[in-house]
Biotite code that builds the C-alpha atoms (Angstrom):
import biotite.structure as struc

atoms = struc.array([
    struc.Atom([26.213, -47.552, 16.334], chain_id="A", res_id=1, res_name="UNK", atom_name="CA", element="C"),
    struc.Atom([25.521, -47.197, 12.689], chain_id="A", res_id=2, res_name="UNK", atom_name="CA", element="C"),
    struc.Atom([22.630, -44.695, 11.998], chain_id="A", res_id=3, res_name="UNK", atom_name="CA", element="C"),
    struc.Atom([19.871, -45.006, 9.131], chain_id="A", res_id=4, res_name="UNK", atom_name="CA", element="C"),
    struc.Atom([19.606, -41.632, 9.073], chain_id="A", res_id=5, res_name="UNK", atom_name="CA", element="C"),
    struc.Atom([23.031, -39.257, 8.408], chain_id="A", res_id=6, res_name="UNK", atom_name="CA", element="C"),
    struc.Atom([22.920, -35.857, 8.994], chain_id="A", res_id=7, res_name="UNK", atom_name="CA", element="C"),
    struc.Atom([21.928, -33.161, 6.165], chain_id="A", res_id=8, res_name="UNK", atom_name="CA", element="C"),
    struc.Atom([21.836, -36.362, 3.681], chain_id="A", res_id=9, res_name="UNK", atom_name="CA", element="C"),
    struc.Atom([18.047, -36.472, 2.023], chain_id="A", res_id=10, res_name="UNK", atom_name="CA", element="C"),
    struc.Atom([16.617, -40.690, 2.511], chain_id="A", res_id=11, res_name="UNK", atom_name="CA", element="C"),
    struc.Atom([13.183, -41.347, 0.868], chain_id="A", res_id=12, res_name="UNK", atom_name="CA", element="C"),
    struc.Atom([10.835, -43.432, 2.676], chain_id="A", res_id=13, res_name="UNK", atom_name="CA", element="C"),
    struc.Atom([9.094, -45.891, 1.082], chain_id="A", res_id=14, res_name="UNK", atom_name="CA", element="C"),
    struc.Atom([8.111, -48.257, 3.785], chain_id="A", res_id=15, res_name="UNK", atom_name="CA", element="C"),
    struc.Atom([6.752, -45.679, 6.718], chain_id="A", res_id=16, res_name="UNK", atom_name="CA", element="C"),
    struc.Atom([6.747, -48.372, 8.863], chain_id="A", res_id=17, res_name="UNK", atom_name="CA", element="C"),
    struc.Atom([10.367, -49.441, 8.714], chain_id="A", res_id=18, res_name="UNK", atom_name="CA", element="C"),
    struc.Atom([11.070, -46.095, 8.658], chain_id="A", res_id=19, res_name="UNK", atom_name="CA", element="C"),
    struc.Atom([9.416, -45.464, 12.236], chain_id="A", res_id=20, res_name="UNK", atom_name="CA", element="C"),
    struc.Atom([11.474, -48.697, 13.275], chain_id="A", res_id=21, res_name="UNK", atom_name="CA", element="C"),
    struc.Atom([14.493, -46.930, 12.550], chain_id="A", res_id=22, res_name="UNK", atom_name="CA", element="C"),
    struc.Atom([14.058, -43.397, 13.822], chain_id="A", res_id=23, res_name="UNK", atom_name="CA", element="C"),
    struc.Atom([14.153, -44.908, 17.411], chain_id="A", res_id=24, res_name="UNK", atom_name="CA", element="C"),
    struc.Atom([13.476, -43.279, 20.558], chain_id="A", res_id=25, res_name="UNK", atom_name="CA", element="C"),
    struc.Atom([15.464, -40.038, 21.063], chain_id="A", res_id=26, res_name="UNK", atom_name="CA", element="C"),
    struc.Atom([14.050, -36.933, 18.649], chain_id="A", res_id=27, res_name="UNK", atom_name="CA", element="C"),
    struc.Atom([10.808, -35.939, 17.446], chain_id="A", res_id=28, res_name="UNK", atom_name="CA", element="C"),
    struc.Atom([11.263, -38.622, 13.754], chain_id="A", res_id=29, res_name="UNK", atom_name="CA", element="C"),
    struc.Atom([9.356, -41.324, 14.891], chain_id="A", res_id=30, res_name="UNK", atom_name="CA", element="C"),
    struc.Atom([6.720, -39.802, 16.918], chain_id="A", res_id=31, res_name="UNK", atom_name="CA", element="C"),
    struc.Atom([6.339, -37.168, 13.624], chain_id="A", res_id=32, res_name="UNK", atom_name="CA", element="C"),
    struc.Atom([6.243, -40.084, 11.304], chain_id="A", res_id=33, res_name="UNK", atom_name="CA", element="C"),
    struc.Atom([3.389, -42.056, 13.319], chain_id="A", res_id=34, res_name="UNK", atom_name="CA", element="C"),
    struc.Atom([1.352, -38.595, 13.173], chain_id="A", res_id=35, res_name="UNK", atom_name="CA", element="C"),
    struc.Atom([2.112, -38.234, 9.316], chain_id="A", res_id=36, res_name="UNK", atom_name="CA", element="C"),
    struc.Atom([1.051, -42.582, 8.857], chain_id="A", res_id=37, res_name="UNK", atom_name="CA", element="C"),
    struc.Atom([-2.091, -41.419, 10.713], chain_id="A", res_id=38, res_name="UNK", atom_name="CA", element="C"),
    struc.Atom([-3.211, -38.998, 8.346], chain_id="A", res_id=39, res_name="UNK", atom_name="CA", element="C"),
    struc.Atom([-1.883, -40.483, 5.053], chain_id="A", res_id=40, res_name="UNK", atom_name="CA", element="C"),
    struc.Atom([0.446, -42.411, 3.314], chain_id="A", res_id=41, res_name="UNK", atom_name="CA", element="C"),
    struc.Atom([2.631, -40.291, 1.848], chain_id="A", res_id=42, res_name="UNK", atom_name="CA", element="C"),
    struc.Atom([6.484, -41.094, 0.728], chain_id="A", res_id=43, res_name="UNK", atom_name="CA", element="C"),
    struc.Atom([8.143, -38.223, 2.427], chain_id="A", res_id=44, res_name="UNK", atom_name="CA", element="C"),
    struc.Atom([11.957, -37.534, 1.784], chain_id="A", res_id=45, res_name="UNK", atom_name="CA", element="C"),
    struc.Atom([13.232, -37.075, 5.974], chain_id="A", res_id=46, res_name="UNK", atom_name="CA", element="C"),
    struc.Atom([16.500, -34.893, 6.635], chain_id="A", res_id=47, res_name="UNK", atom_name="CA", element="C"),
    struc.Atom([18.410, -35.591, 9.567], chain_id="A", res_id=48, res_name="UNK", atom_name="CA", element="C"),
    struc.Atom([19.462, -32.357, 11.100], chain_id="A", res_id=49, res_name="UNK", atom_name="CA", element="C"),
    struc.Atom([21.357, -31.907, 14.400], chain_id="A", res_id=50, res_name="UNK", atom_name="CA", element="C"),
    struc.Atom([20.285, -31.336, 17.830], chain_id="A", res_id=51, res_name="UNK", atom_name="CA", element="C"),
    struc.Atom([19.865, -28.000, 19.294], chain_id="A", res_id=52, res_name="UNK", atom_name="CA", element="C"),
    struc.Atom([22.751, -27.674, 22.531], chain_id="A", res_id=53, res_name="UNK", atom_name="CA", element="C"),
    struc.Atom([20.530, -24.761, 23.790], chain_id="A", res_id=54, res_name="UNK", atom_name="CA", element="C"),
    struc.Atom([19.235, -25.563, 27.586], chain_id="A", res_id=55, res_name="UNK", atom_name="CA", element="C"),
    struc.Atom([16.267, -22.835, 27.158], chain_id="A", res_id=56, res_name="UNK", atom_name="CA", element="C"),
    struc.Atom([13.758, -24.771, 25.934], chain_id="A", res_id=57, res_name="UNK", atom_name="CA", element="C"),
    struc.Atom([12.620, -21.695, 23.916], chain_id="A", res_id=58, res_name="UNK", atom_name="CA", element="C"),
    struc.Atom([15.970, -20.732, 22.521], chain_id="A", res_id=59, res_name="UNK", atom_name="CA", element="C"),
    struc.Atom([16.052, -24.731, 21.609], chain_id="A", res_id=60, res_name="UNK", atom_name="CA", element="C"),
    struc.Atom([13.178, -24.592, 19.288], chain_id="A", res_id=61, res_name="UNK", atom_name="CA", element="C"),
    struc.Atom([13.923, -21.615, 18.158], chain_id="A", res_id=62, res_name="UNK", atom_name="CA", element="C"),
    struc.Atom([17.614, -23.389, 16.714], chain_id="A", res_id=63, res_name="UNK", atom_name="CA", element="C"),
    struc.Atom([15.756, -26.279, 15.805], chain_id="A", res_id=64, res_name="UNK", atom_name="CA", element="C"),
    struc.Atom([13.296, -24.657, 13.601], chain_id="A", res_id=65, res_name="UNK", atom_name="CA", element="C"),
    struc.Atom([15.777, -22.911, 11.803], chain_id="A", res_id=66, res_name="UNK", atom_name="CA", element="C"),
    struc.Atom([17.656, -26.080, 11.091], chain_id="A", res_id=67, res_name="UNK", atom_name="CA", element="C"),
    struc.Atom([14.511, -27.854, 10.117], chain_id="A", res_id=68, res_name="UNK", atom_name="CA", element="C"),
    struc.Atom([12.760, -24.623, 7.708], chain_id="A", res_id=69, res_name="UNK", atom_name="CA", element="C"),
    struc.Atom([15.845, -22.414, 7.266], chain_id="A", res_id=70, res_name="UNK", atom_name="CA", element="C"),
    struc.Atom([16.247, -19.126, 8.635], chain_id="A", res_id=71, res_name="UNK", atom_name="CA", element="C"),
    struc.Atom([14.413, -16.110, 8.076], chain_id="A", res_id=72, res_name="UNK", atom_name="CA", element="C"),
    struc.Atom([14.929, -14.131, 5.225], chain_id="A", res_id=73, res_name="UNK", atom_name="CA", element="C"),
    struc.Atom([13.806, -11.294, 3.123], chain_id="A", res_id=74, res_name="UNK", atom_name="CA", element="C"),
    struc.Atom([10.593, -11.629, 1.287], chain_id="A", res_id=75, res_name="UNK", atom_name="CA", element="C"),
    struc.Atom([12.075, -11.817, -2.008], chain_id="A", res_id=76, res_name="UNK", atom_name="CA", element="C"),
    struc.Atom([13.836, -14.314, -1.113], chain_id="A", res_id=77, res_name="UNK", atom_name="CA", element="C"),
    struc.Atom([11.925, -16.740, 1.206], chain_id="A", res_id=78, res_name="UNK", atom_name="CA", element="C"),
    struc.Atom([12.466, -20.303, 1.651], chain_id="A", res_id=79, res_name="UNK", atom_name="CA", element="C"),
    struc.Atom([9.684, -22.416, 0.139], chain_id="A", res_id=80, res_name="UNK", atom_name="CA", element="C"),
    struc.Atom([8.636, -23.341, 3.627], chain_id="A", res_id=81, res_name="UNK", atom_name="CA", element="C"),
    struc.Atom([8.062, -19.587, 4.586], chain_id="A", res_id=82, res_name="UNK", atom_name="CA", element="C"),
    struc.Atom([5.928, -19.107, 1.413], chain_id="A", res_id=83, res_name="UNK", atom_name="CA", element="C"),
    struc.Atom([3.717, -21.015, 2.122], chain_id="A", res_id=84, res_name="UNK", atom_name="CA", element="C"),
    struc.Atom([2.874, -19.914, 5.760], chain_id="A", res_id=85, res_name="UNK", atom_name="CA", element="C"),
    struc.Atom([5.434, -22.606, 7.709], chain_id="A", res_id=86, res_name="UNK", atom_name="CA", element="C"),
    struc.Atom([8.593, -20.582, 8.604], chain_id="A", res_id=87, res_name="UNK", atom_name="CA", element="C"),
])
């Protein structure tokens, strides 16, 4: 199966649509872009990252958020993400 989206390799959308085509059914990409085409109609840049193997569902998001924002790190150093209230 060939994937449109590789991991950790930045794709621009231009097409939201297509986009949502591709992003099939497992994962949160095509429900996330459908919410996104809702509100606007931006051209956002999508970054496949890997699954969490977790089985706590807490512990899972947890992984998954730090994979998606970055991890946590010392004020001076934040990711842009965490300064501006999202990580």
């Amino acid at each position: 199966m060939r994937l449109s989206f590789h991991l950790n390799t930045p794709v621009l959308v231009t097409k939201i649509d297509t986009a949502i085509g591709k992003a099939g059914e497992p994962g949160t990409l095509a429900a996330s872009l459908n919410a996104i085409k809702e509100q606007a109609r931006p051209k956002p840049v999508i970054v496949r990252v890997e699954n969490s193997v977790s089985a706590d569902d807490e512990e899972k998001a947890a992984d998954q958020a730090v994979k998606v924002i970055g991890p946590h790190r010392q004020k001076k150093d934040r990711t842009a993400s965490a300064a501006v209230g999202a990580g």
